[in-house]
C-alpha positions in Angstrom: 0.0 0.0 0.0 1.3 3.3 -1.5 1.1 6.0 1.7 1.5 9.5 -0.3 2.2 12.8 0.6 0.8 15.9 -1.0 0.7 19.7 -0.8 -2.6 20.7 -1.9 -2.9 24.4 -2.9 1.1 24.0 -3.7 3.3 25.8 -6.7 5.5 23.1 -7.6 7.4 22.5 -4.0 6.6 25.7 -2.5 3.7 26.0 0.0 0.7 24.7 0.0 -1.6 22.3 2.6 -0.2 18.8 3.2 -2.2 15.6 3.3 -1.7 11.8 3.8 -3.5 9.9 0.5 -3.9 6.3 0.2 -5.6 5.0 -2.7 -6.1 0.8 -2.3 -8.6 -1.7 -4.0 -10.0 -1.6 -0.7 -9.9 0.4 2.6 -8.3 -0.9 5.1 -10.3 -1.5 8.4 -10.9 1.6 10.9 -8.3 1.0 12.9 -5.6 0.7 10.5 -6.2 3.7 8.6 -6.4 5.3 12.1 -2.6 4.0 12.4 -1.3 5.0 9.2 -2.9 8.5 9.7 -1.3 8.7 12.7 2.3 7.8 11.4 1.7 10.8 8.4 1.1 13.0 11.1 -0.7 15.4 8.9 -3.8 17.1 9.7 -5.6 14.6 7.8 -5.4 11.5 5.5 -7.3 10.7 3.0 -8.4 7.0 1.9 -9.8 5.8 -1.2 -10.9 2.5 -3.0 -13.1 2.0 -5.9 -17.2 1.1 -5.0 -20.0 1.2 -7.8 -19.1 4.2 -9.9 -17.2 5.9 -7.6 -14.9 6.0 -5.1 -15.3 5.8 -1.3 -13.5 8.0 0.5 -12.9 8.5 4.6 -11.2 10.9 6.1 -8.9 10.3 9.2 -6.7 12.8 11.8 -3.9 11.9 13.8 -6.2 11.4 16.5 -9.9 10.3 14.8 -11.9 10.2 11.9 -13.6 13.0 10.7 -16.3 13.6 8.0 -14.7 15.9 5.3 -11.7 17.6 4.6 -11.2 19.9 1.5 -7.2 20.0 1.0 -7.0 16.2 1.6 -10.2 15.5 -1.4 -7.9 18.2 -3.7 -4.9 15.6 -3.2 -6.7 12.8 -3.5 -7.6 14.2 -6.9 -4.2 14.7 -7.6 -3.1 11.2 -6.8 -6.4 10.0 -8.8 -5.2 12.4 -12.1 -1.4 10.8 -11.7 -2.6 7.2 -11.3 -5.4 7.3 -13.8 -5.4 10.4 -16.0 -7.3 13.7 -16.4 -11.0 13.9 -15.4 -13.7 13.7 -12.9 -14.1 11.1 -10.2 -17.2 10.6 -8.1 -16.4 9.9 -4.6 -19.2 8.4 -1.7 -18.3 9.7 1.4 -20.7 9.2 4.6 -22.9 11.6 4.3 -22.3 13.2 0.1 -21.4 12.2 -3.2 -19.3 14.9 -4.6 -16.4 15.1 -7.4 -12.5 16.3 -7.8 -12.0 16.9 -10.9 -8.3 16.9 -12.4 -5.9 17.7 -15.2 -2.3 18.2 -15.7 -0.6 21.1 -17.1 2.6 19.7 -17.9 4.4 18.5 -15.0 1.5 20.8 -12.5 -1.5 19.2 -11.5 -4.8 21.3 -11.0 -7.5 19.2 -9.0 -10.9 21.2 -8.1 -14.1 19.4 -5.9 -17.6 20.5 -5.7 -18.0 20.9 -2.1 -20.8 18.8 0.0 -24.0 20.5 0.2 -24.0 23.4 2.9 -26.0 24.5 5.3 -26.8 26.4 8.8 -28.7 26.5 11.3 -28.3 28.6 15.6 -26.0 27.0 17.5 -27.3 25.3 20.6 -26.8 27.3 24.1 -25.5 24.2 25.9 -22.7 24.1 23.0 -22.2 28.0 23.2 -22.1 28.1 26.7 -19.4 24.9 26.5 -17.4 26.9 23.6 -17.2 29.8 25.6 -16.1 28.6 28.8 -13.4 26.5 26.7 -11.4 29.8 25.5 -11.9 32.1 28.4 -14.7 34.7 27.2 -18.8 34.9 28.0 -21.7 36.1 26.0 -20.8 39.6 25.9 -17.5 39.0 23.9 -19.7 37.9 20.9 -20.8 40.5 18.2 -24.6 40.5 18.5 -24.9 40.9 15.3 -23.6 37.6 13.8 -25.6 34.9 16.0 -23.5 31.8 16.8 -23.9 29.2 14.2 -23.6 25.4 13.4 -22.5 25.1 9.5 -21.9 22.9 7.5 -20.0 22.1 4.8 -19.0 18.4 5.2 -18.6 18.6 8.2 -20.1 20.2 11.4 -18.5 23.2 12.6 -19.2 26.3 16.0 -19.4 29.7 14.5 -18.7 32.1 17.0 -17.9 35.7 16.0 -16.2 37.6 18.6 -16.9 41.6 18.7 -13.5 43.3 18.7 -9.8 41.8 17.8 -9.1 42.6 21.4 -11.4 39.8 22.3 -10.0 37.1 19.9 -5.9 38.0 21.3 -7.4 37.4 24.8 -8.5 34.0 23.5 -7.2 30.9 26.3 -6.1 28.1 24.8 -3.3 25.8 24.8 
């Protein structure tokens, strides 16, 4: 099994976001890809094998899984337009079915996905309360006029928008 490593959003060698792709005729179990993501060390890995039309994909930190991540789908696609040529590819993750598309520009590779379908909705008080608490600040550190927020965009995210930079250096965390 090929473990590869790829800068998404890259020129060449400079820059760019780095992420863990295996590509395999089948995943591996859970707690194997949870190994090998762990020994990448990136932010995330992302594993592939070929089902139906498509290809399902999981996503895996360090530490978990986790539902989405962009700059690991745009090297996947990468991997997928050096392994099997320019074009789209339909992927089945948990809860989408999107696409990377890919070509190569001589020696560059461009990939490009269509992002999981988005959507809002508020944020729970519990989880507010619980996000607050967490870095150090109460309610009257958030701007009042951008209510807290659950989005989504393949994955579940806290929206909190704090009301002055002052705020956000104050920030605990470790």
């Amino acid at each position: 099994m090929d473990i590869l490593r790829i800068a998404a959003f890259s020129d060449g060698d400079t820059g760019g976001n780095p992420a863990g792709v295996v590509i395999g005729n089948v995943l591996p179990d859970a707690a194997e890809m949870q190994s090998i993501a762990a020994e990448v060390g990136f932010s995330e890995t992302a594993f592939a094998a070929p089902e139906g039309d498509g290809w399902r994909v999981r996503y895996f930190s360090p530490e978990s899984e986790v539902p989405f991540c962009g700059h690991a789908t745009i090297a996947l696609g990468a991997a997928l337009v050096r392994q099997f040529g320019d074009g789209g590819f339909a992927l089945i993750l948990d809860r989408a079915r999107i696409t990377v598309e890919g070509f190569r520009d001589g020696t560059n590779i461009a990939a490009a996905l269509q992002s999981p379908p988005t959507h809002s909705k508020p944020a729970p008080q519990k989880l507010i309360a619980e996000a607050l608490a967490l870095f150090g600040y109460s309610a009257g550190d958030l701007d009042p006029a951008i209510p807290p927020a659950l989005i989504h965009g393949g994955a579940d995210h806290l929206v909190l928008a704090l009301n002055s930079r002052n705020a956000l250096t104050a920030m605990a965390y470790d």
